[in-house]
C-alpha positions in Angstrom: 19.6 19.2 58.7 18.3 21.1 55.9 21.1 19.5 53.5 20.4 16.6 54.9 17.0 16.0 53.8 17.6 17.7 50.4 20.3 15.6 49.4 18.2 12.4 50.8 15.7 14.0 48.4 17.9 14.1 45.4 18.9 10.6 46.6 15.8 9.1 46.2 14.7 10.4 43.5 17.7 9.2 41.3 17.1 5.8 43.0 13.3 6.0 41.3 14.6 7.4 38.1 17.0 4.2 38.3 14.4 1.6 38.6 11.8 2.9 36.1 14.9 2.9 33.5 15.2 -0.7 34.8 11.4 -1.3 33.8 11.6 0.2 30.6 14.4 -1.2 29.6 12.6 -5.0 30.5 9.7 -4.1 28.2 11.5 -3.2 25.8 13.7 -6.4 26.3 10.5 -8.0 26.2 9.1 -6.8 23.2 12.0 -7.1 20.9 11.6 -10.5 21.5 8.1 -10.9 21.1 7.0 -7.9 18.6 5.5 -9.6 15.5 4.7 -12.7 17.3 1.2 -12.5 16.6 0.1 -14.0 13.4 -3.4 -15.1 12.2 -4.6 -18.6 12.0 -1.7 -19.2 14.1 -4.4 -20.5 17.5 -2.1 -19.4 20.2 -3.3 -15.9 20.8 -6.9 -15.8 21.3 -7.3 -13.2 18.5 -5.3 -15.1 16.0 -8.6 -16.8 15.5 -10.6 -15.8 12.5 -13.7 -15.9 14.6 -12.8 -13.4 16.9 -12.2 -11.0 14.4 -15.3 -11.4 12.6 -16.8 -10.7 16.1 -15.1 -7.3 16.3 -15.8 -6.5 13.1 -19.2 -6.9 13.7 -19.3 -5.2 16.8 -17.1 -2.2 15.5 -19.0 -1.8 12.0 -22.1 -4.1 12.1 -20.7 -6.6 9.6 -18.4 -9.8 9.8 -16.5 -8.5 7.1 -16.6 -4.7 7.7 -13.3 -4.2 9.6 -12.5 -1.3 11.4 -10.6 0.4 8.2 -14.2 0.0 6.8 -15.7 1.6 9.6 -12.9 4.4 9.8 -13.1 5.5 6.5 -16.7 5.6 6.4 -17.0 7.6 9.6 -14.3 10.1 8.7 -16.7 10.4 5.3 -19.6 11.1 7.0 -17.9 13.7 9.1 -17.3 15.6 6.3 -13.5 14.8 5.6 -12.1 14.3 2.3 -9.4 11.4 2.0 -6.5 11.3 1.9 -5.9 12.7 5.1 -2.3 14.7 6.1 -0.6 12.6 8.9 -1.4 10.2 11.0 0.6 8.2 14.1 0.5 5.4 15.9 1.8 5.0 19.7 3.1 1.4 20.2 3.3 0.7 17.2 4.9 -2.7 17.4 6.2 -4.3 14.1 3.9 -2.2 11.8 1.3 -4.3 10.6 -1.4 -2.0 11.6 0.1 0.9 9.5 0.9 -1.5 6.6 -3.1 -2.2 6.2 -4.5 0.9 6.8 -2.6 2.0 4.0 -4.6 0.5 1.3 -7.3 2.4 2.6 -5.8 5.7 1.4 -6.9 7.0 4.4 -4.0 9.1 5.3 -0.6 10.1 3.0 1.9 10.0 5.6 1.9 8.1 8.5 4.3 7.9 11.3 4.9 5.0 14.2 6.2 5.3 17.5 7.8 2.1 19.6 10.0 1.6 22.7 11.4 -1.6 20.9 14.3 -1.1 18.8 13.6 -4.8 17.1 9.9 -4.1 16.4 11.3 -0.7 14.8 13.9 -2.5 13.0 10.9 -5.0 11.6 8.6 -2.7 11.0 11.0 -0.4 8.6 12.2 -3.2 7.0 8.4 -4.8 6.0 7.4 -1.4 5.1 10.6 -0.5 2.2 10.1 -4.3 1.5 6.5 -3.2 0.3 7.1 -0.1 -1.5 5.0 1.9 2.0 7.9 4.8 1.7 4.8 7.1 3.3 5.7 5.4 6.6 8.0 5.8 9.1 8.8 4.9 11.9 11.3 6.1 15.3 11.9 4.2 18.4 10.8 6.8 21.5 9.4 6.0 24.8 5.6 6.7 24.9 5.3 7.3 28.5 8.1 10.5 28.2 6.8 11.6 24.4 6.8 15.2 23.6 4.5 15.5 20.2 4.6 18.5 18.0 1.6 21.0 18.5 -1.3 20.0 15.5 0.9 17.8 13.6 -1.7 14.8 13.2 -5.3 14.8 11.8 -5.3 11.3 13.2 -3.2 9.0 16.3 -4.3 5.3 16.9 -3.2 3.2 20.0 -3.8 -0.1 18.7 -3.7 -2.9 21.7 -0.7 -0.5 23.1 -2.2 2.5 25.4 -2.5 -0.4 28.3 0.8 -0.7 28.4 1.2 3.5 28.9 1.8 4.4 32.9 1.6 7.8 32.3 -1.8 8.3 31.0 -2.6 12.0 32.4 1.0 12.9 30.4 0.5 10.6 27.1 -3.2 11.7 26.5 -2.4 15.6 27.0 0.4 15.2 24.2 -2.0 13.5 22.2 -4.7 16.2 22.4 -1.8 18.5 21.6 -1.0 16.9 19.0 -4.1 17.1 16.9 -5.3 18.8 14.0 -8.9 20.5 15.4 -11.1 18.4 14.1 -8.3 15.6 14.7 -9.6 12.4 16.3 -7.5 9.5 18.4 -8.7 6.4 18.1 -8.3 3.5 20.2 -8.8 -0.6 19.6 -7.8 -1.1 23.5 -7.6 -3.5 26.7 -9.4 -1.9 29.1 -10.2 -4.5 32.0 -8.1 -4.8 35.3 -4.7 -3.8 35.8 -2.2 -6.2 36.1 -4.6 -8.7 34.5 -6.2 -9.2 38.3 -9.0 -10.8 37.1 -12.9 -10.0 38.6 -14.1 -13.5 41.1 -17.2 -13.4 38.6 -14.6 -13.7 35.6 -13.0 -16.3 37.1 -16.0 -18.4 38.0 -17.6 -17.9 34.3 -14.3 -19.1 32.8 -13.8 -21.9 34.9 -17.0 -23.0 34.4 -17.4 -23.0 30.9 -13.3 -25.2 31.2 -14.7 -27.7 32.5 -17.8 -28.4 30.3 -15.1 -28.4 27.4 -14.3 -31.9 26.1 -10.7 -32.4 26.4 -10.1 -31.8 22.4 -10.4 -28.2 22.9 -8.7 -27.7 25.9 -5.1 -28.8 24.6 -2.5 -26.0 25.5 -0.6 -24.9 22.6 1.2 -22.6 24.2 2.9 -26.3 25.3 2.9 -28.2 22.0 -0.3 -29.0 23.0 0.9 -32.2 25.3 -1.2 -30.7 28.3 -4.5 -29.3 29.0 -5.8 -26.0 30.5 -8.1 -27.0 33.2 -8.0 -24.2 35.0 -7.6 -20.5 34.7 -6.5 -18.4 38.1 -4.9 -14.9 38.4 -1.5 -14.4 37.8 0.8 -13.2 40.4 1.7 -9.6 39.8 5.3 -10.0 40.4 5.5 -12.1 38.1 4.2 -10.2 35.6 6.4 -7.3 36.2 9.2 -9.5 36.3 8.0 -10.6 32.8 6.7 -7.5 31.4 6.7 -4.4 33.7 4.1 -2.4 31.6 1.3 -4.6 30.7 -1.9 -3.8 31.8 0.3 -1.3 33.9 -3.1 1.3 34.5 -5.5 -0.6 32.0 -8.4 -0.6 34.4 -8.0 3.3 34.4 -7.8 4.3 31.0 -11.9 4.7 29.9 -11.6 6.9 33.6 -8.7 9.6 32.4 -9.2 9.8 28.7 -12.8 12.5 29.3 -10.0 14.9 31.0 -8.3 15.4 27.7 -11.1 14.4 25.1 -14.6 14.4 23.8 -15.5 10.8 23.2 -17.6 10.8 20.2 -18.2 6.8 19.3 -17.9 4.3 22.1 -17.5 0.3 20.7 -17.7 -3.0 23.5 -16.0 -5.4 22.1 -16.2 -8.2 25.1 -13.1 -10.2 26.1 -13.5 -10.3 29.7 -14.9 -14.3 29.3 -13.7 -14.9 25.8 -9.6 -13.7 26.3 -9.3 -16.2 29.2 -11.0 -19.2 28.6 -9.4 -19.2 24.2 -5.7 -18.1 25.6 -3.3 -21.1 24.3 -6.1 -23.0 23.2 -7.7 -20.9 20.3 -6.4 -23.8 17.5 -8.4 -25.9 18.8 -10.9 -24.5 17.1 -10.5 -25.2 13.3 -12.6 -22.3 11.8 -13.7 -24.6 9.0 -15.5 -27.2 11.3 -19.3 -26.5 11.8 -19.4 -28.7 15.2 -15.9 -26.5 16.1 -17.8 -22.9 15.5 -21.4 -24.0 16.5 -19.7 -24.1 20.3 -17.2 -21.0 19.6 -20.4 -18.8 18.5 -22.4 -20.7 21.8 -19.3 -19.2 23.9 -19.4 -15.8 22.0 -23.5 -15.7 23.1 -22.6 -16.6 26.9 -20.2 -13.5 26.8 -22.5 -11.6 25.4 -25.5 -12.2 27.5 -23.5 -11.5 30.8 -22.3 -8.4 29.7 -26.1 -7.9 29.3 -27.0 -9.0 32.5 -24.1 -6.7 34.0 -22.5 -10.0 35.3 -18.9 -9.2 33.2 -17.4 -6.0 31.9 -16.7 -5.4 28.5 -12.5 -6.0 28.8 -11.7 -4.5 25.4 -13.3 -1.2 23.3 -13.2 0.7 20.3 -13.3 4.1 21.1 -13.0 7.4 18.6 -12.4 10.8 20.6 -12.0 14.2 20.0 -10.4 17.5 21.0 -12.1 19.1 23.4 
């Protein structure tokens, strides 16, 4: 009976180990098709608007046009650091473009990039030799099973990727590991529900706010923009592990288990929760050069910001620095 139930043991576990390769493996399917999608200006993404990063700007340093490698390399001044830095790394780091800019900041000298897509990897190697950025580099390893080198990096970022981490406990140890004393990790991150299972107050703000939108502004352009987004519901969590197994995997948890393996030092809201769902597929709409167009995209950025006030939304998205404990 005894080799019964350990070999059932051993039998279910390889079954598990089976299907989370079968995850990963679909997100990284996933984002080799998708990495570098993003593009400003482009008005599919809701953050491909030039609006919306003014607002984080100015939420993150104070100043439409004091972005967050502004902000960084002030901070980093005023803690006493002299710049360059040694090494720096980013988890998820997609296709690179967040390396490629923080290099003119000559924030760091070397700075390395870690991606479970072997396309995104691909792209972001090639765009960095293409610009002469040899002190970048980049490796295709699964975040979620990393093993990071004891005070290797004065800085790590997780740039829109750490919701997309199941392992969080795991991934933040080997972070704190990882750093320098005195090292900091800094996060630009989706922190709202998992699985994107919206709040009923979300859902009744964003709804609301559709249908006082003319028509104009509701074209989806996700779909060519031959139909309109009328209404915006939760989206069925099969599905999205289907789609994408890892998004939003343990977002809603993240702000809970970071304090077990940092010191957060600088805490940024950034909003989201109204703003992400109502602009999704219909951020074009907008044209950023239209008075009429931003007078209602800045009346939509007050009505986010006055129920997070009220406490009637969360702030989805934050900018947070933390440090070794």
């Amino acid at each position: 009976m005894k080799r019964f139930f350990s070999t059932a043991k051993l039998l279910a576990r390889r079954v598990l180990s089976r299907l989370d390769l079968i995850k990963r493996s679909s997100a990284s399917e996933f984002w080799d098709r998708e990495g570098g999608s993003w593009e400003l200006g482009k008005g599919i993404h809701w953050t491909e608007h030039l609006a919306v990063q003014e607002r984080f700007n100015l939420k993150i340093g104070g100043h439409i046009h004091h972005d967050l490698f502004l902000f960084l390399t002030g901070f980093l001044r005023n803690q006493g650091f002299e710049l360059p830095l040694e090494r720096a790394l980013t988890l998820g780091c997609g296709t690179g473009e967040f390396e490629r800019k923080l290099a003119g900041y000559e924030i760091c000298r070397s700075h390395e990039g870690f991606d479970l897509s072997p396309e995104s990897i691909r792209a972001a190697s090639e765009k960095a030799r293409e610009e002469g950025l040899d002190r970048l580099s980049y490796e295709v390893r699964d975040i979620d099973r990393i093993s990071l080198s004891p005070a290797r990096y004065d800085l790590v970022f997780g740039i829109q990727s750490v919701h997309h981490f199941s392992r969080l406990e795991h991934v933040f140890s080997e972070v704190s590991g990882a750093l320098k004393p005195g090292g900091f990790f800094i996060l630009h991150e989706f922190v709202g529900p998992s699985r994107f299972q919206w709040t009923d107050r979300q859902l009744e703000a964003v709804n609301g706010v559709l249908k006082l939108l003319p028509e104009r502004y509701r074209r989806n352009l996700k779909a060519g923009g031959n139909e309109l987004i009328s209404h915006v519901s939760r989206p069925a969590v099969k599905e999205m592990i289907r789609t994408d197994p890892s998004e939003a995997v343990r977002s809603s948890e993240i702000l809970e288990v970071l304090p077990e393996s940092f010191r957060i030092i600088e805490t940024r809201d950034l909003g989201g929760a109204l703003i992400q769902l109502l602009m999704e597929g219909i951020t074009g709409n907008f044209d950023y050069d239209s008075p009429e167009d931003m007078k209602l995209l800045k009346l939509i950025f007050k009505l986010e910001d006055m129920l997070m006030e009220m406490g009637e939304l969360s702030s989805d998205f934050i900018f947070v620095i933390a440090g070794k404990k």
